[in-house]
C-alpha angles and dihedrals in degrees: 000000000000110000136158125220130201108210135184124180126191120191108212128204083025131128090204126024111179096085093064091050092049082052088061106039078057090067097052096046085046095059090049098255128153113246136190118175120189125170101291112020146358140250116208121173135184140097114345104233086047095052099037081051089050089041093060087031081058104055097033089053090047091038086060091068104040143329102310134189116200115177115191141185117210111191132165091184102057122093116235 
């Protein structure tokens, strides 16, 4: 199934963030799916499996380096 996520990621204890968050936008890109980064959030869109599986790739890889929250939005009904 075809589905769209917003995500949003924030780092915490960290001085720059926006390495984690390119970290992150790599995996997505990696696994083939379609990105499209604006100034708060993400929205990311493919096969379902693959980006649930990103998605998880994505916090434990963040959550690694520091305290992380990552809110997403999965949806199959909006357009992208």
């Amino acid at each position: 199934m075809f589905i769209a996520a917003q995500v949003s990621i924030y780092p915490m204890g960290q001085a720059h963030l926006s390495s984690a968050i390119n970290q992150a936008l790599e995996i997505f890109k990696k696994h083939g799916l379609e990105v499209n980064s604006g100034a708060m959030s993400t929205v990311i869109s493919g096969e379902d499996e693959t980006l649930f599986t990103a998605t998880k790739e994505a916090f434990q890889m963040v959550a690694s380096q520091s305290g992380v929250v990552m809110v997403v939005t999965y949806s199959n009904a909006c357009p992208v």
